[in-house]
Jmol script that loads the backbone (N, CA, C; Angstrom):
load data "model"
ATOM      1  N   UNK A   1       5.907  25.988 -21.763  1.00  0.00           N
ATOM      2  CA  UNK A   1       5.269  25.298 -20.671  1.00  0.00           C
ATOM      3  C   UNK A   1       4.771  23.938 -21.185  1.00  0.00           C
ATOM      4  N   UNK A   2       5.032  22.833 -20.821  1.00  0.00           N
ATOM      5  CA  UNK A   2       4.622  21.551 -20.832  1.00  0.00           C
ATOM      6  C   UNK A   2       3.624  20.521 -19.641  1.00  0.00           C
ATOM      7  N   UNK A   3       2.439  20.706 -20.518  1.00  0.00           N
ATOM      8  CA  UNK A   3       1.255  20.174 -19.721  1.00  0.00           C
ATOM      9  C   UNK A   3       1.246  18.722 -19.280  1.00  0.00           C
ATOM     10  N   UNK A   4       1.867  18.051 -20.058  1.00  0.00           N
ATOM     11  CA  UNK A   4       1.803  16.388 -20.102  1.00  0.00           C
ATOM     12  C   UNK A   4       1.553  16.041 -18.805  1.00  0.00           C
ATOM     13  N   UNK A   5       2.549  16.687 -17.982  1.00  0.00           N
ATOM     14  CA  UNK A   5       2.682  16.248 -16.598  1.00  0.00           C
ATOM     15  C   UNK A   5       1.287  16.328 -15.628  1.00  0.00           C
ATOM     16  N   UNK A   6       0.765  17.352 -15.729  1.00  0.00           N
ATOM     17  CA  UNK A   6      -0.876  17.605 -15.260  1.00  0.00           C
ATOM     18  C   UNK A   6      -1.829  16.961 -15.208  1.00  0.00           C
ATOM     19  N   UNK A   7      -1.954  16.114 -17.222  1.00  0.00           N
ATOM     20  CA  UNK A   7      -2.925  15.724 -17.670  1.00  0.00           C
ATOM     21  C   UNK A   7      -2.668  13.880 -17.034  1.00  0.00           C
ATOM     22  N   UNK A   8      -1.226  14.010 -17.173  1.00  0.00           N
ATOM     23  CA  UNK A   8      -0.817  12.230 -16.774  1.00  0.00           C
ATOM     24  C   UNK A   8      -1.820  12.227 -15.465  1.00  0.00           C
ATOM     25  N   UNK A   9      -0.993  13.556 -14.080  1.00  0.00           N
ATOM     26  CA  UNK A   9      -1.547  13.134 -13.251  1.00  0.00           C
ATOM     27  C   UNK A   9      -3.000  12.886 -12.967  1.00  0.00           C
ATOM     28  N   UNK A  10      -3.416  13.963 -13.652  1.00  0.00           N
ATOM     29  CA  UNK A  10      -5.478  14.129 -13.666  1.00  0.00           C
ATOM     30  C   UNK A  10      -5.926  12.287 -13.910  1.00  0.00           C
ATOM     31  N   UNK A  11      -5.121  12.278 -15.202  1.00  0.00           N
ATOM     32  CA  UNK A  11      -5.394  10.669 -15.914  1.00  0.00           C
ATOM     33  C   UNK A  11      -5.200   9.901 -14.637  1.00  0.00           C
ATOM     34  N   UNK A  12      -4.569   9.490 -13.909  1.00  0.00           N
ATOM     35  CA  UNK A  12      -3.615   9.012 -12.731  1.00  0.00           C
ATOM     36  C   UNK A  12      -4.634   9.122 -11.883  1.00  0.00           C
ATOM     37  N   UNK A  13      -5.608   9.783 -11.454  1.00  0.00           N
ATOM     38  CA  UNK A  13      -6.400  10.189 -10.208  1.00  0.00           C
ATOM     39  C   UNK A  13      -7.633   9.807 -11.146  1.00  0.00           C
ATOM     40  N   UNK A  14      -7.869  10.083 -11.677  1.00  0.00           N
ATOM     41  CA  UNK A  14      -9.232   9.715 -12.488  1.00  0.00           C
ATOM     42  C   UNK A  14      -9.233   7.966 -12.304  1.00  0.00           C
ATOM     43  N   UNK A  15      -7.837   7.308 -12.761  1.00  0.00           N
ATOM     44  CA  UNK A  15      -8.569   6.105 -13.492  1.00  0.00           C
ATOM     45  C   UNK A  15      -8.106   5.360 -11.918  1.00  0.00           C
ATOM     46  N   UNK A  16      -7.398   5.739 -11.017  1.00  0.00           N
ATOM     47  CA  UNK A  16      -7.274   5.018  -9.845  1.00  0.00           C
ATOM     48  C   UNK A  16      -8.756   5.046  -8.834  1.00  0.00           C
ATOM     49  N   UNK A  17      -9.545   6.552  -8.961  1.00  0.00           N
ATOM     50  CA  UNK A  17     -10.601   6.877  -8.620  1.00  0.00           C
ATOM     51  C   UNK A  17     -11.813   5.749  -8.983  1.00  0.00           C
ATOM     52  N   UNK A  18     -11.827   5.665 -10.361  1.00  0.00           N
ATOM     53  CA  UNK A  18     -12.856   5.246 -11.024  1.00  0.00           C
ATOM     54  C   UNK A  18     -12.706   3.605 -10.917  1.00  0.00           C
ATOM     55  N   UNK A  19     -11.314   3.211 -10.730  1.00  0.00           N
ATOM     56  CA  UNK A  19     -10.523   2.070 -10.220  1.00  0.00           C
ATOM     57  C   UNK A  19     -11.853   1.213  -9.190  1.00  0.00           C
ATOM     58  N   UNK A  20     -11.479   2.082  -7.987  1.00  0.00           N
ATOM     59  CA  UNK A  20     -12.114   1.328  -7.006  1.00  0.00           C
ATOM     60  C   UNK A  20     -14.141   1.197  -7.253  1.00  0.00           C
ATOM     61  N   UNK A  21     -14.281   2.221  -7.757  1.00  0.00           N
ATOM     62  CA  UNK A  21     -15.740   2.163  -8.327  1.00  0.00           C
ATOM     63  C   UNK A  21     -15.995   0.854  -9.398  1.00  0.00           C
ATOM     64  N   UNK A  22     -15.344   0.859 -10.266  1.00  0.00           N
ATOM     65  CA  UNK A  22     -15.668  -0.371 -11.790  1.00  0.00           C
ATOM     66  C   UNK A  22     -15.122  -1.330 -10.596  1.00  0.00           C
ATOM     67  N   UNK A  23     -14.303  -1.682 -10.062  1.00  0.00           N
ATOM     68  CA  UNK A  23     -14.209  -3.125  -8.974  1.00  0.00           C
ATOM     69  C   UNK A  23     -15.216  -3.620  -8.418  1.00  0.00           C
ATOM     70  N   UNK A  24     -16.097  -2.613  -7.645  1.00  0.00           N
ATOM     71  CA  UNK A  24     -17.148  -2.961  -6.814  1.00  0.00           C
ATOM     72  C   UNK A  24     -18.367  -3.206  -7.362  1.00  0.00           C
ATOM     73  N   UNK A  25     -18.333  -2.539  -8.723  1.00  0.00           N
ATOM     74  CA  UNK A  25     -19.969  -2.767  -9.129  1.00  0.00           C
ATOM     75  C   UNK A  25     -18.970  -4.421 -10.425  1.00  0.00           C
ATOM     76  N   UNK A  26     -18.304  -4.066 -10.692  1.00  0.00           N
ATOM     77  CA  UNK A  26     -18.115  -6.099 -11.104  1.00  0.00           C
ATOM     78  C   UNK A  26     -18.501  -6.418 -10.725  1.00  0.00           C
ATOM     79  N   UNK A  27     -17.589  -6.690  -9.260  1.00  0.00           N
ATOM     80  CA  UNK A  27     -17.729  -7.903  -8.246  1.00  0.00           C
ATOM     81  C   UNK A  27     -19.453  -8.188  -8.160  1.00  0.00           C
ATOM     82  N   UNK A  28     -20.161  -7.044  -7.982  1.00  0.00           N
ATOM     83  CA  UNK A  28     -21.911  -6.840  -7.504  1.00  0.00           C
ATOM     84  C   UNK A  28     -22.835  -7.628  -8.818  1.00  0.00           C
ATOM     85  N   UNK A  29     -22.489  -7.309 -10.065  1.00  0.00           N
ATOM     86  CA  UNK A  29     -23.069  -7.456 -11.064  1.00  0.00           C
ATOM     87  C   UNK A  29     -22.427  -9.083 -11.836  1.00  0.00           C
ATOM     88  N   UNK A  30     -21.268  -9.408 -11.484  1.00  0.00           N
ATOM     89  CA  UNK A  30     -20.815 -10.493 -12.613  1.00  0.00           C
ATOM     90  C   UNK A  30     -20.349 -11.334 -11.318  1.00  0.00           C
ATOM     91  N   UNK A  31     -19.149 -10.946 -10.537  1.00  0.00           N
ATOM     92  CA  UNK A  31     -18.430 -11.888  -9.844  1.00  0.00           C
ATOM     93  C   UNK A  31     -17.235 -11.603  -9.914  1.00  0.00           C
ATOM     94  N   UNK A  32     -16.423 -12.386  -9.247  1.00  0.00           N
ATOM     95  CA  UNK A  32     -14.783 -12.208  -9.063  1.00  0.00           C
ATOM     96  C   UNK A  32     -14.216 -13.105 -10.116  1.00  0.00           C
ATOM     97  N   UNK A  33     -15.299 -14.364 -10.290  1.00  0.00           N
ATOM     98  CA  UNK A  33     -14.466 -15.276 -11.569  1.00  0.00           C
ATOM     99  C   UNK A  33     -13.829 -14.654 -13.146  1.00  0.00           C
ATOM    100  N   UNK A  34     -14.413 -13.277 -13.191  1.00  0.00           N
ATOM    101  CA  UNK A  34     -14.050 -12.638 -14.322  1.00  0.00           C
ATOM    102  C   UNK A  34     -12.923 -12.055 -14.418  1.00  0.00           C
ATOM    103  N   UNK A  35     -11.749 -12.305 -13.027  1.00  0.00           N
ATOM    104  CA  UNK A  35     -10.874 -11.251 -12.946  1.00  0.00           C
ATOM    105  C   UNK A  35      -9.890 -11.561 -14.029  1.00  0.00           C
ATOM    106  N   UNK A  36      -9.506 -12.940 -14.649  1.00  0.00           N
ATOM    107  CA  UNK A  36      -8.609 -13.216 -15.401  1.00  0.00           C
ATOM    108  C   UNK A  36      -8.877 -13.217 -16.856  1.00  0.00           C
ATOM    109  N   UNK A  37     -10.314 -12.470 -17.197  1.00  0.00           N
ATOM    110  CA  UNK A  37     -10.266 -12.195 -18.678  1.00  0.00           C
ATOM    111  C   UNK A  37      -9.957 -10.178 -18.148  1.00  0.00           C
ATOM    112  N   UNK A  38      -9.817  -9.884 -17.356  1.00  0.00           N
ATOM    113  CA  UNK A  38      -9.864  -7.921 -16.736  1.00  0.00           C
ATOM    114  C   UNK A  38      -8.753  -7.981 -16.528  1.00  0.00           C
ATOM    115  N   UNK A  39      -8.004  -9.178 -16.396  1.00  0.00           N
ATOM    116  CA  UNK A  39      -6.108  -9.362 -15.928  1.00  0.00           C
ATOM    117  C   UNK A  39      -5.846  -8.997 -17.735  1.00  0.00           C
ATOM    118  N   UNK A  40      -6.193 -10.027 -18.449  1.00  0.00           N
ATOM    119  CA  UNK A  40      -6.005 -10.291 -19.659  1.00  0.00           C
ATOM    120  C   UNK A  40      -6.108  -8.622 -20.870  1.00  0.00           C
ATOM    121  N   UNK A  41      -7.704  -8.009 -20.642  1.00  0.00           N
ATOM    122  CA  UNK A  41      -7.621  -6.541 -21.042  1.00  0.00           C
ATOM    123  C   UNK A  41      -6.426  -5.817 -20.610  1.00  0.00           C
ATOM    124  N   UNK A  42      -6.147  -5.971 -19.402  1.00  0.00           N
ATOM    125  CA  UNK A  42      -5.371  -4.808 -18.524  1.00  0.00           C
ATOM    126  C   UNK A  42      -3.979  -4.661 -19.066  1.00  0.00           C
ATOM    127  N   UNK A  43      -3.647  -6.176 -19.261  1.00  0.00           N
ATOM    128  CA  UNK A  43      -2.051  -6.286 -20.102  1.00  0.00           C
ATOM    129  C   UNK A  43      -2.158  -5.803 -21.534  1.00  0.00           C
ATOM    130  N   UNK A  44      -3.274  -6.473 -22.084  1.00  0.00           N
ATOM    131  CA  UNK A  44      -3.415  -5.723 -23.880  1.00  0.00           C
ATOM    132  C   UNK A  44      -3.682  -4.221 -23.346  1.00  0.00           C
ATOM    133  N   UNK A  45      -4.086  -3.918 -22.783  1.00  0.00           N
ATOM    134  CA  UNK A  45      -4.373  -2.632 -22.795  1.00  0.00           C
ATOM    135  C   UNK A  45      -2.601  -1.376 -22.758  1.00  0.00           C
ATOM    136  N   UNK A  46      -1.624  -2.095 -21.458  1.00  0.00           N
ATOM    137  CA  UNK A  46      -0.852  -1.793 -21.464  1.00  0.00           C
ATOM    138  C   UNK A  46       0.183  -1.934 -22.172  1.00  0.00           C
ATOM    139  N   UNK A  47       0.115  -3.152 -22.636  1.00  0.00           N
ATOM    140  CA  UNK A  47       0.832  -3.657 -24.140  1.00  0.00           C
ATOM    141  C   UNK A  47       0.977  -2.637 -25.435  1.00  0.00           C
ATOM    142  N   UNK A  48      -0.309  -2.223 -25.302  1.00  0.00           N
ATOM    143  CA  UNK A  48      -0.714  -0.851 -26.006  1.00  0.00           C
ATOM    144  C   UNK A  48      -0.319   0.099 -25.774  1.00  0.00           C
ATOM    145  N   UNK A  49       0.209   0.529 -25.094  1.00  0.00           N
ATOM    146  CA  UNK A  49       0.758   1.295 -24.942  1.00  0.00           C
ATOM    147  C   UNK A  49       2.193   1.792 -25.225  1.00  0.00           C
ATOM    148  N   UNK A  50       3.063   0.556 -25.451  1.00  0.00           N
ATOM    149  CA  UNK A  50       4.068   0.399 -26.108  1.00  0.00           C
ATOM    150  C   UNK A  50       4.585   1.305 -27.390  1.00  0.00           C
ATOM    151  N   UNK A  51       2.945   1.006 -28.263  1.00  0.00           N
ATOM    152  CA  UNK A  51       2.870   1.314 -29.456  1.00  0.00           C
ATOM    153  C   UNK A  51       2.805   2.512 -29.700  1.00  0.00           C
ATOM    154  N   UNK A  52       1.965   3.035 -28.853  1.00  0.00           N
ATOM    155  CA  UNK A  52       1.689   4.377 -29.176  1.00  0.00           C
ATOM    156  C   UNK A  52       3.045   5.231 -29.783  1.00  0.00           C
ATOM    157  N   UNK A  53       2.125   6.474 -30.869  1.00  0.00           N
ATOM    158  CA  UNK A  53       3.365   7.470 -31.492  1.00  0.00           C
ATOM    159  C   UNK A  53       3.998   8.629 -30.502  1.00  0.00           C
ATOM    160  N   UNK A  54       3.352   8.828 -29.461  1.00  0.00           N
ATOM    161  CA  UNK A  54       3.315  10.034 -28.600  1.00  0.00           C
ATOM    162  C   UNK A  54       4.015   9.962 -27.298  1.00  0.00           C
ATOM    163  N   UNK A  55       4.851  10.554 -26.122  1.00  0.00           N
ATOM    164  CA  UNK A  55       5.015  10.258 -24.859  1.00  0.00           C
ATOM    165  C   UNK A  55       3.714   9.982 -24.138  1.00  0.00           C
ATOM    166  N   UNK A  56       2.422  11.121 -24.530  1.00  0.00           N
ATOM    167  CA  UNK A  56       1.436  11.318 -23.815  1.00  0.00           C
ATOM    168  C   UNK A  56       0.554  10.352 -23.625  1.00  0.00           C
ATOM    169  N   UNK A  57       0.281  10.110 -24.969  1.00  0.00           N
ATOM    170  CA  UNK A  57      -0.152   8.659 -25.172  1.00  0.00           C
ATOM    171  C   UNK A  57      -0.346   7.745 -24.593  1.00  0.00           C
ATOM    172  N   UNK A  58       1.415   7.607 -24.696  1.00  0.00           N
ATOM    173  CA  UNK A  58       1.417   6.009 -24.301  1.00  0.00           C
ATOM    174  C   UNK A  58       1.573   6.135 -22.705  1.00  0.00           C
ATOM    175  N   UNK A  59       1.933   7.137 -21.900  1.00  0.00           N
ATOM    176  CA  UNK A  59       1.812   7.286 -20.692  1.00  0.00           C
ATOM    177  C   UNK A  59       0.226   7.059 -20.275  1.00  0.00           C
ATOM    178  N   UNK A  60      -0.321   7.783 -20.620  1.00  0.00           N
ATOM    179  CA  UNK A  60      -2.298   8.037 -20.412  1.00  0.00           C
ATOM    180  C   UNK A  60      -2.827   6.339 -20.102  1.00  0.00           C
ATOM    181  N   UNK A  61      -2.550   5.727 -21.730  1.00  0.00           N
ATOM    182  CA  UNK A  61      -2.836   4.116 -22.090  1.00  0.00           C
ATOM    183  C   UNK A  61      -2.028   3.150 -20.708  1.00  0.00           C
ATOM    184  N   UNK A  62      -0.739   3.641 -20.704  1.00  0.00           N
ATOM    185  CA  UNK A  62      -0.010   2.919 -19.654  1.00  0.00           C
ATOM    186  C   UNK A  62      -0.819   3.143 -18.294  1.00  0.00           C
ATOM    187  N   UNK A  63      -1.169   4.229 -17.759  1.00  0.00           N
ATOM    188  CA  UNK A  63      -1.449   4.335 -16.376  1.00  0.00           C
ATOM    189  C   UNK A  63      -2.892   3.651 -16.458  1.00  0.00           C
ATOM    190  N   UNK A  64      -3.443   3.767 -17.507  1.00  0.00           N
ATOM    191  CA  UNK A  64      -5.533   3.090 -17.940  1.00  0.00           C
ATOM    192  C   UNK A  64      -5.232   1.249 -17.771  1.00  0.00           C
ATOM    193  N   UNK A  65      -3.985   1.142 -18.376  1.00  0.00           N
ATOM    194  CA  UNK A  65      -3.782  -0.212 -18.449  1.00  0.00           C
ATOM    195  C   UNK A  65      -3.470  -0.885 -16.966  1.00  0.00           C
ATOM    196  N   UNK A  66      -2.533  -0.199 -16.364  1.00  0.00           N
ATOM    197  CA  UNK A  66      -1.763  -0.771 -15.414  1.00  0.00           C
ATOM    198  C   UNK A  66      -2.807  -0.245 -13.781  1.00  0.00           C
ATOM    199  N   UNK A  67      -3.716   0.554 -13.915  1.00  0.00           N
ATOM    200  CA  UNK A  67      -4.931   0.362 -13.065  1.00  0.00           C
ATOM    201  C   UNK A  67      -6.180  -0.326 -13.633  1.00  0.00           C
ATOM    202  N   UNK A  68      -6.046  -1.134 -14.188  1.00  0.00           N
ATOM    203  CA  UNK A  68      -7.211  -1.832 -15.031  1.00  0.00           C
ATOM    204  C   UNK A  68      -6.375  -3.529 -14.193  1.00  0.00           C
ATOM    205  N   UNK A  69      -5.321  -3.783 -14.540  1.00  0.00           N
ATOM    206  CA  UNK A  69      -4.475  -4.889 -14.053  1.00  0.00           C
ATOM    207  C   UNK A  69      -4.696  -4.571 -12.650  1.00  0.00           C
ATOM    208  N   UNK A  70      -4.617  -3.550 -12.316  1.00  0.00           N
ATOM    209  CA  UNK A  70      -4.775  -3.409 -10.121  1.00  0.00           C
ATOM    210  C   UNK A  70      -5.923  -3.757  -9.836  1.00  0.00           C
ATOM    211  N   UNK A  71      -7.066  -3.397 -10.509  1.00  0.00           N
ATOM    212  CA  UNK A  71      -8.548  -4.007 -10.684  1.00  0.00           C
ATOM    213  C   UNK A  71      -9.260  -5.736 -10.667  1.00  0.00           C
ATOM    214  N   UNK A  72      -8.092  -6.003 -11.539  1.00  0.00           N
ATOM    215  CA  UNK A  72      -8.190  -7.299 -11.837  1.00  0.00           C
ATOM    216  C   UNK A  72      -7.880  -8.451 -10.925  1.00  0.00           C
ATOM    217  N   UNK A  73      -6.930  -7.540  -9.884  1.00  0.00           N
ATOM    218  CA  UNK A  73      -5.951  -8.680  -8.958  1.00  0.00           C
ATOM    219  C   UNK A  73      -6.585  -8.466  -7.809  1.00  0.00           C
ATOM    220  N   UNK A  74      -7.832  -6.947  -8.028  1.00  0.00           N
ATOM    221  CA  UNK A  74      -8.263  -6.852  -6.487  1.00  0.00           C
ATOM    222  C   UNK A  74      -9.527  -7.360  -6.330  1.00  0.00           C
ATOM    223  N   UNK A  75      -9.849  -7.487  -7.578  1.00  0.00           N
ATOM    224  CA  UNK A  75     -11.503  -8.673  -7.538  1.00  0.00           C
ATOM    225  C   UNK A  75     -11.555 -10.002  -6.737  1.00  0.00           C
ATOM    226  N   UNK A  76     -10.532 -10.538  -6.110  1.00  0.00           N
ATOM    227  CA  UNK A  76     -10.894 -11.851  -5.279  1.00  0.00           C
ATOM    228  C   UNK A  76     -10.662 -10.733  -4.296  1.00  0.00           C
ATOM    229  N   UNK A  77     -10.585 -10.233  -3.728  1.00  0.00           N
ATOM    230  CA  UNK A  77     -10.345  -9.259  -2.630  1.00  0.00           C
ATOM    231  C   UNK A  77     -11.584  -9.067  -2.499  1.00  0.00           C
ATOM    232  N   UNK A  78     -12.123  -8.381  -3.081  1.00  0.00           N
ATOM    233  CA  UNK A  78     -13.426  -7.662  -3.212  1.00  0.00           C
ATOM    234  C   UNK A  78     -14.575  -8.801  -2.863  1.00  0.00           C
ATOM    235  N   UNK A  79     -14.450  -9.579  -3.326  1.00  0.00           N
ATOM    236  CA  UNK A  79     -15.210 -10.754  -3.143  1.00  0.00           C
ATOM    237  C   UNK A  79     -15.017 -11.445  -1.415  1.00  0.00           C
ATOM    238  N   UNK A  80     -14.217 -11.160  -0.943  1.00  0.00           N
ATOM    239  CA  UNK A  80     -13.858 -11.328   0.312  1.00  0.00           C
ATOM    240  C   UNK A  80     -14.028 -10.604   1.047  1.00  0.00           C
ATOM    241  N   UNK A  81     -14.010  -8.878   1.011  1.00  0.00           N
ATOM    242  CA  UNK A  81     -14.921  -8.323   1.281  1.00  0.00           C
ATOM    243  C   UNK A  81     -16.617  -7.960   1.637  1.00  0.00           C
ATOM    244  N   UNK A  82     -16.949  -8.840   0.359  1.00  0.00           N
ATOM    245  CA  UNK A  82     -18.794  -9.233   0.386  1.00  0.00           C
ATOM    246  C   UNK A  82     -19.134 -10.040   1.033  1.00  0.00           C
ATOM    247  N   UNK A  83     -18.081 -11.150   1.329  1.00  0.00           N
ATOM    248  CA  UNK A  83     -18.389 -12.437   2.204  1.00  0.00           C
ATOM    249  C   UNK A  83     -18.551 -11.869   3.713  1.00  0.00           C
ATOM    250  N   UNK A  84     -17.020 -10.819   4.258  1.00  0.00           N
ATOM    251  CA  UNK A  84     -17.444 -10.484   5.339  1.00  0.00           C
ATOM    252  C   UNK A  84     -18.213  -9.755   5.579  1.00  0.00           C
ATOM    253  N   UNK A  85     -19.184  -9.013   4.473  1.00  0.00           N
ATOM    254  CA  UNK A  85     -20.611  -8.296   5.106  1.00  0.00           C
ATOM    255  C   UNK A  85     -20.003  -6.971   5.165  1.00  0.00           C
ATOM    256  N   UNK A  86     -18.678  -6.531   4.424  1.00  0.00           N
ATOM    257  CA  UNK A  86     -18.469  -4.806   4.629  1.00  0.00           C
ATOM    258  C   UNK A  86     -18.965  -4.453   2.824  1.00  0.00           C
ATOM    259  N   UNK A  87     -19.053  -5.292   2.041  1.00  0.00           N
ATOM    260  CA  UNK A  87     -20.089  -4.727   1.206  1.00  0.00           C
ATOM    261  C   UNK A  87     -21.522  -5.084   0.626  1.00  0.00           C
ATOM    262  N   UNK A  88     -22.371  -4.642   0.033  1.00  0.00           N
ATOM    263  CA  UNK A  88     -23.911  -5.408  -0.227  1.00  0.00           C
ATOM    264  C   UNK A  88     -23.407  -6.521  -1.009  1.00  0.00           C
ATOM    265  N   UNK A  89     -23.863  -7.491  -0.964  1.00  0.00           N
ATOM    266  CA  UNK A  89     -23.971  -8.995  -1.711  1.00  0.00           C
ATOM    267  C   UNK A  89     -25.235  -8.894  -2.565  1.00  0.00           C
ATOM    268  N   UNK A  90     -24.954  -8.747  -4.226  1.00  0.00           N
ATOM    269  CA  UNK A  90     -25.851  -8.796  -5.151  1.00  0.00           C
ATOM    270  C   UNK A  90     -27.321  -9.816  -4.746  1.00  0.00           C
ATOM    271  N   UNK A  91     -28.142 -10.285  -3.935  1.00  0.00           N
ATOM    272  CA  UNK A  91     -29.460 -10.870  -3.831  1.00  0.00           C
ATOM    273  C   UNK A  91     -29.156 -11.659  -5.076  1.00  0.00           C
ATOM    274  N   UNK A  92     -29.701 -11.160  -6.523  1.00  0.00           N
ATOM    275  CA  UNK A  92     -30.064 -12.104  -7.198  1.00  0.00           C
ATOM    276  C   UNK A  92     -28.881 -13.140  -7.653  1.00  0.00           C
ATOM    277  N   UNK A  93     -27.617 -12.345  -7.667  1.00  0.00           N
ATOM    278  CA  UNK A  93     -26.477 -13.654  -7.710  1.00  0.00           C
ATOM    279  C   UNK A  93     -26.330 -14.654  -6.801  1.00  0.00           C
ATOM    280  N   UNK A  94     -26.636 -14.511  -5.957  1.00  0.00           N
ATOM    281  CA  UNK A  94     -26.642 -15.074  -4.119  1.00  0.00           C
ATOM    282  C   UNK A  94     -27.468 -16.475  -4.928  1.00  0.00           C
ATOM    283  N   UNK A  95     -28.559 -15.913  -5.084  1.00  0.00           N
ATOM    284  CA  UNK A  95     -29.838 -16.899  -5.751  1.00  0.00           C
ATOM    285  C   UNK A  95     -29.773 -18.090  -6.860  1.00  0.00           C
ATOM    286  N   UNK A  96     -29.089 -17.637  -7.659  1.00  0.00           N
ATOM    287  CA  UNK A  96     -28.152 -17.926  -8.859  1.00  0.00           C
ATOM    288  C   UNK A  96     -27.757 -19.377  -8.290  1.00  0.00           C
ATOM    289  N   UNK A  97     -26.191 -18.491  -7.059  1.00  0.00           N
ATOM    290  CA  UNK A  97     -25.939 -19.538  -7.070  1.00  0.00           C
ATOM    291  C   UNK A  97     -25.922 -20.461  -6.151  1.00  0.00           C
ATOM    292  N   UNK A  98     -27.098 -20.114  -5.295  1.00  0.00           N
ATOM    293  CA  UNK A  98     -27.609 -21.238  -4.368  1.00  0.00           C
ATOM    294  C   UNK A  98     -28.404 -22.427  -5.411  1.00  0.00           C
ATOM    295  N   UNK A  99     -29.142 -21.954  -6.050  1.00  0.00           N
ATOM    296  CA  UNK A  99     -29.841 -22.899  -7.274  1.00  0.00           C
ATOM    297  C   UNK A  99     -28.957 -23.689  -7.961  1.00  0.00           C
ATOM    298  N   UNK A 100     -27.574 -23.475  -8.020  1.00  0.00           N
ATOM    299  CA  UNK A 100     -26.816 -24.306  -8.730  1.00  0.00           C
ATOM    300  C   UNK A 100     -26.341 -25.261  -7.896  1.00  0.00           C
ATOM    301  N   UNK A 101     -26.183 -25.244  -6.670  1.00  0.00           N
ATOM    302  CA  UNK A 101     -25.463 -26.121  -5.381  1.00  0.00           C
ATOM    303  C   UNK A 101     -26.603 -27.332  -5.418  1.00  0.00           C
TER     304      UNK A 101
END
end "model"
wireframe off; spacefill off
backbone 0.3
color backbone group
């Protein structure tokens, strides 16, 4: 019996799950301008995966990587989202960067 397939998918539902969660509290806590150093992890991350010695491995790393990159591309999204008021807008960033204008 060969588990790989189980654990990929669990991995697969976990990190797409946890996906949309780490997006929203970014966007809340830092901003959307960060998406192209989270583009940048997401490829090393999957890049990494290459390497790996194992199928399991590098599948696990591949699917962590390549929803880490879906993350990255959906942060101006997300941010467009906050503008139209379907999610909370961080207050003290708001503040931030009214003080800078």
């Amino acid at each position: 019996m060969n588990i790989t397939g189980v654990w990929t998918g669990i991995t697969m539902l976990l990190a797409i799950g946890l996906g949309f969660l780490w997006v929203i509290k970014l966007e809340y806590h830092v901003g959307a301008q960060v998406w192209k150093l989270v583009l940048a992890l997401g490829i090393g991350v999957t890049a990494a995966s290459l390497f790996m010695p194992s199928f399991a491995s590098s599948a696990l790393l591949g699917i962590l990587g390549g929803s880490i990159i879906w993350g990255a591309l959906e942060l101006p999204d997300q941010e467009e989202r906050v503008r139209r008021g379907l999610f909370p807008a961080n207050p003290k960033r708001q503040e931030s960067q009214e003080s800078e204008r």
